[in-house]
One Martini backbone bead per residue (centre of mass of N, CA, C, O) as a GRO file, in nm:
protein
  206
    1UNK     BB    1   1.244   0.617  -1.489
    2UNK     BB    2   1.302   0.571  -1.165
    3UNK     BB    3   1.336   0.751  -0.868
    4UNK     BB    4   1.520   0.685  -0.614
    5UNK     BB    5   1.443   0.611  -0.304
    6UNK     BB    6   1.605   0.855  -0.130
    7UNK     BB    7   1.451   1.128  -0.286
    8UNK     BB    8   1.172   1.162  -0.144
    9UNK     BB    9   1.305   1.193   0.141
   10UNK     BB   10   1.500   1.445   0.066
   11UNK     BB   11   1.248   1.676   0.008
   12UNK     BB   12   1.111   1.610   0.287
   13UNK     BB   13   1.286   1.731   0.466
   14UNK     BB   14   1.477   1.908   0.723
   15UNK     BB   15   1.669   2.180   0.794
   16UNK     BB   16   1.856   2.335   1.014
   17UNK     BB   17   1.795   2.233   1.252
   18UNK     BB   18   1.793   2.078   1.574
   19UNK     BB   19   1.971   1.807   1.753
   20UNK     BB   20   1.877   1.686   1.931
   21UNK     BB   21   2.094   1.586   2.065
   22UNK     BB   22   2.361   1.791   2.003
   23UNK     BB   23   2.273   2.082   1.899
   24UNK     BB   24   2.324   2.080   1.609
   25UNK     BB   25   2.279   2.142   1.263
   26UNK     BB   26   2.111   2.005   1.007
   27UNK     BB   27   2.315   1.921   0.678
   28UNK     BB   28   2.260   1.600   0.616
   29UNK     BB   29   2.271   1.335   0.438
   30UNK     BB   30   2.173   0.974   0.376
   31UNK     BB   31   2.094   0.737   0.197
   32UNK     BB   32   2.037   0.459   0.327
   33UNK     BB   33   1.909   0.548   0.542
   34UNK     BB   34   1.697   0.841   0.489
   35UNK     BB   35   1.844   1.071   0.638
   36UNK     BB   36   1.849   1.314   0.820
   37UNK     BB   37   2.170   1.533   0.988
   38UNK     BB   38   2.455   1.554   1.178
   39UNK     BB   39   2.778   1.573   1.204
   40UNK     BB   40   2.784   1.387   1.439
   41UNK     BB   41   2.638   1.161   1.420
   42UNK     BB   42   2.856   1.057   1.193
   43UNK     BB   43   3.113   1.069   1.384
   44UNK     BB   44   2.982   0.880   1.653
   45UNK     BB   45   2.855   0.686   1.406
   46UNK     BB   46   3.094   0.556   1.234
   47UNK     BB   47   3.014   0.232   1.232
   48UNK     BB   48   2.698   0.273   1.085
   49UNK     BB   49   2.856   0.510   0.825
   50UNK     BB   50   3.087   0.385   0.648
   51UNK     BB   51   2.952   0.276   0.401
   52UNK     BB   52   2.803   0.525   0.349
   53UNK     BB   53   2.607   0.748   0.185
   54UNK     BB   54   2.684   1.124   0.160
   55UNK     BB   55   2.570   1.491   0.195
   56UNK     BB   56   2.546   1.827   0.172
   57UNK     BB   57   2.361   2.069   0.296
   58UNK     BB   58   2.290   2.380   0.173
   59UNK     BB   59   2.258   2.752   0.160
   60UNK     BB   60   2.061   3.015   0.004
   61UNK     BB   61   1.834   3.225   0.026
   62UNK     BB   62   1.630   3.030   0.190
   63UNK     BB   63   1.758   2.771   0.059
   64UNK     BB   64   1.796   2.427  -0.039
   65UNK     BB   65   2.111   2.284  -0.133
   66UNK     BB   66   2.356   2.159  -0.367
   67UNK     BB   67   2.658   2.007  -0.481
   68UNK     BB   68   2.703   1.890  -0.826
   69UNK     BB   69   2.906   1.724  -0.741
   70UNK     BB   70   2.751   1.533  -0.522
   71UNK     BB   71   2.514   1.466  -0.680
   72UNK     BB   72   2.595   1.349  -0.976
   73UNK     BB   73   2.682   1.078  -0.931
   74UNK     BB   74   2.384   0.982  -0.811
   75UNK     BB   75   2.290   1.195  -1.056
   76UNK     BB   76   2.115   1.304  -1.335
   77UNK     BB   77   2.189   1.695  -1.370
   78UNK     BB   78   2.144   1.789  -1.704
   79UNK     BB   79   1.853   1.912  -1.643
   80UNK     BB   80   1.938   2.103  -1.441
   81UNK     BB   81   1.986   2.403  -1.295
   82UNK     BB   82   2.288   2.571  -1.237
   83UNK     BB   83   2.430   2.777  -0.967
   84UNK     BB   84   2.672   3.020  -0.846
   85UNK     BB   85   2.811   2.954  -0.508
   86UNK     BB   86   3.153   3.027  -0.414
   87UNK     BB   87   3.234   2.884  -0.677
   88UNK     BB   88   2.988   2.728  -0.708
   89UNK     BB   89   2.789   2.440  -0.812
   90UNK     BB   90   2.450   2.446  -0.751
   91UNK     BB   91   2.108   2.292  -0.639
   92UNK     BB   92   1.764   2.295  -0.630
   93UNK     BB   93   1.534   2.112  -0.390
   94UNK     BB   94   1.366   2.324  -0.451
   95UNK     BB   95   1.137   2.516  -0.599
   96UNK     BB   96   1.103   2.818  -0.713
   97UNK     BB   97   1.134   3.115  -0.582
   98UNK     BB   98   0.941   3.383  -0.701
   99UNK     BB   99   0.965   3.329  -0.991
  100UNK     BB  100   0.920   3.375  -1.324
  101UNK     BB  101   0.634   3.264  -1.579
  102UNK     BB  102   0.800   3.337  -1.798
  103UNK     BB  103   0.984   3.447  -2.092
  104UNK     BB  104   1.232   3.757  -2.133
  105UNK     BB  105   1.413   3.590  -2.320
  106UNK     BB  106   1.502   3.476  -2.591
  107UNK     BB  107   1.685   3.245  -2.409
  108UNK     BB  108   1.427   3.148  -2.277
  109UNK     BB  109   1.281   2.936  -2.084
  110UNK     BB  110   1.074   2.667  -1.895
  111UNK     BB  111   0.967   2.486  -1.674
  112UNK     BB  112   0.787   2.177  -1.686
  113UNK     BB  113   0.651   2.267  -1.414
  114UNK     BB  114   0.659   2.546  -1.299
  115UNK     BB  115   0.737   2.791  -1.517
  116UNK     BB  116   1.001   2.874  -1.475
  117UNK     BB  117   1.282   3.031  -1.544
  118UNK     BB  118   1.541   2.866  -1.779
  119UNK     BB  119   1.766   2.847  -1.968
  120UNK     BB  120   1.912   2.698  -2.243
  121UNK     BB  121   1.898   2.356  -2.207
  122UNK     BB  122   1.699   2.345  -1.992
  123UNK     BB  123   1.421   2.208  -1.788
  124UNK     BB  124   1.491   2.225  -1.473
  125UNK     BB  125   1.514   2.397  -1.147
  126UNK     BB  126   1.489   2.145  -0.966
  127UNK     BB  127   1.507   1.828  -0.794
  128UNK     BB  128   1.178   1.812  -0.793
  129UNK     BB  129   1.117   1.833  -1.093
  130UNK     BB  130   1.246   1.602  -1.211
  131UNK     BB  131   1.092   1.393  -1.006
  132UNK     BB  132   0.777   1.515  -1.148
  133UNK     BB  133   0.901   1.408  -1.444
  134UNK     BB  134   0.938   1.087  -1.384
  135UNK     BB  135   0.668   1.024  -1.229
  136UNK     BB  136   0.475   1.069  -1.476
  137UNK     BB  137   0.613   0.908  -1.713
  138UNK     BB  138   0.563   0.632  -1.549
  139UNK     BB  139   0.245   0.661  -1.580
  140UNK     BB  140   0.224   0.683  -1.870
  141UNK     BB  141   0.340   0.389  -1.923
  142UNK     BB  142   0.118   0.247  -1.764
  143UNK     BB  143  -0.112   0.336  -1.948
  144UNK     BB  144  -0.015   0.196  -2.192
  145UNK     BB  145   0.003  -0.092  -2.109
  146UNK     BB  146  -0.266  -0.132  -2.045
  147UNK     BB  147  -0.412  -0.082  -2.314
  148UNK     BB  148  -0.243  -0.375  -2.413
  149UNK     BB  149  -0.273  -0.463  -2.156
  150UNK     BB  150  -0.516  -0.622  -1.995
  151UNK     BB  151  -0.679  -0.726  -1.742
  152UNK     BB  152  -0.788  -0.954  -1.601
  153UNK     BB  153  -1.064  -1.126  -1.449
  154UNK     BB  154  -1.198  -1.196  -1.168
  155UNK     BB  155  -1.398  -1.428  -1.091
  156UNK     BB  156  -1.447  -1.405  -0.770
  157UNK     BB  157  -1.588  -1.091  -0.855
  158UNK     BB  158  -1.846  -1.169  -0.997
  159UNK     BB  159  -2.149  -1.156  -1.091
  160UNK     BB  160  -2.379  -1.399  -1.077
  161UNK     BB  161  -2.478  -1.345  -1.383
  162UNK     BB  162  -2.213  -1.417  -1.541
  163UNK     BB  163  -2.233  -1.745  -1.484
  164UNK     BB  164  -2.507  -1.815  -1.685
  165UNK     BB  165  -2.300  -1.864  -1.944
  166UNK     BB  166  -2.238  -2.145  -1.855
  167UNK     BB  167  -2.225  -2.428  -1.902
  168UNK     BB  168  -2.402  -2.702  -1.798
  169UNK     BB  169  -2.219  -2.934  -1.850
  170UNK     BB  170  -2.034  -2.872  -1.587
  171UNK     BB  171  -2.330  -2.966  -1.380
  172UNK     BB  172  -2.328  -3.245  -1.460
  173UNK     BB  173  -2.409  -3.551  -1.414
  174UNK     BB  174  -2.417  -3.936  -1.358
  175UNK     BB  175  -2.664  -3.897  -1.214
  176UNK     BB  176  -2.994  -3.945  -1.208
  177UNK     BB  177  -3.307  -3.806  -1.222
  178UNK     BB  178  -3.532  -3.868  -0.961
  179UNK     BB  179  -3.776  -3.792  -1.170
  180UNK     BB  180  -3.672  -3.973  -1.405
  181UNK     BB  181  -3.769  -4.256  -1.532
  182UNK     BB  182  -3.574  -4.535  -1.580
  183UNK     BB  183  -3.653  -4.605  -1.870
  184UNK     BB  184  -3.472  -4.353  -1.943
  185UNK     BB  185  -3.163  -4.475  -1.860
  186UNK     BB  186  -3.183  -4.663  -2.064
  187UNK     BB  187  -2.978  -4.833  -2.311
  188UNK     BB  188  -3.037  -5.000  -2.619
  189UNK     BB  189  -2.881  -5.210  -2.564
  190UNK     BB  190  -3.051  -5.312  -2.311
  191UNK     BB  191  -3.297  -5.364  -2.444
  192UNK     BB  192  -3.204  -5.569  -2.648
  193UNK     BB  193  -3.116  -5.762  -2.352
  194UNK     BB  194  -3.450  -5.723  -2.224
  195UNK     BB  195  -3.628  -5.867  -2.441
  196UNK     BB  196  -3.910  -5.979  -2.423
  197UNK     BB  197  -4.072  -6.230  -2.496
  198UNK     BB  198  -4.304  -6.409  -2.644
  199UNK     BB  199  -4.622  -6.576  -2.601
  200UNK     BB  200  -4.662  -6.928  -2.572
  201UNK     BB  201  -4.767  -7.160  -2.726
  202UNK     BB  202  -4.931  -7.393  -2.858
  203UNK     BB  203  -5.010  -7.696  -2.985
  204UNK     BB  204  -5.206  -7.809  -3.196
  205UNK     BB  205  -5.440  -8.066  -3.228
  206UNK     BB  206  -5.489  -8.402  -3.388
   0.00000   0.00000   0.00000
């Protein structure tokens, strides 16, 4: 499964940041745009993103965090680690700072990709981490693919040694060849049909 095409652009944006238009802090991030906002840019330009989807970033501890009910619609964030602040569960938008790479609980498991503490039955700590683990699965299986159907040569790229291999059949003409003396391009039964006769002879006289 590939991960949705406006994830790689919301890892990468930079939030909080000041709105050269409005001078408000950007703190939206628009799906179908796929850029981030201030909550004006949406509510001026309101006939341009009525029918986008949109949802808020907010911060926690210098992280850029969602609340899990604002992104569960629009992915599966069953396998990421999240936490409660203000009495909502937040995820973060990208790996843990900070955090311990072994586990120091019983009950206590590691990111499948940074290797941060995490309870279990998580798998990522971030969703930066489950899209690096989404898209590593897709290469894995473009590797299967390839190794069972592998893809054919192109003839136009072949270097020119490879093609001694051809038929000559491929390359003969109907015209014969002009070093090649002319009786030898008859066919039996042509000469059978310009056999010349024989010299006549006379008859002895009596």
């Amino acid at each position: 499964m590939r991960p949705p095409q406006w994830l790689s652009p919301l890892l990468r944006s930079k939030f909080f940041e000041s709105c050269g238009e409005h001078r408000s802090k950007i703190n939206m991030y628009c799906l179908e745009c796929r850029k981030p906002m201030c909550p004006y840019c949406l509510s001026y330009k309101y006939n341009l993103h009525k029918d986008h989807r949109f949802f808020q970033i907010r911060r926690h501890l210098y992280e850029d965090t969602v609340r899990l009910c604002d992104l569960n619609q629009y992915l599966d964030c069953s396998e990421i680690q999240p936490f409660t602040v203000n009495g909502a569960k937040v995820l973060r938008l990208n790996r843990r700072k900070h955090g311990t790479s072994f586990p120091s609980r019983s009950r206590a498991s590691s990111c499948r990709i940074c290797l941060n503490v995490i309870p279990e039955p998580k798998r990522y700590c971030s969703i930066a981490c489950k899209v690096a683990a989404m898209e590593n699965e897709n290469d894995r299986q473009e590797q299967i693919l390839s190794s069972f159907f592998p893809e054919e040569p192109n003839k136009e790229n072949l270097p020119s040694s490879s093609l001694m291999g051809v038929s000559s059949s491929a390359f003969s003409t109907s015209d014969p060849d002009p070093a090649t003396p002319l009786s030898l391009h008859v066919s039996s039964s042509e000469r059978r049909r310009r056999k010349r006769k024989g010299i006549p002879k006379r008859a002895k006289l009596l």
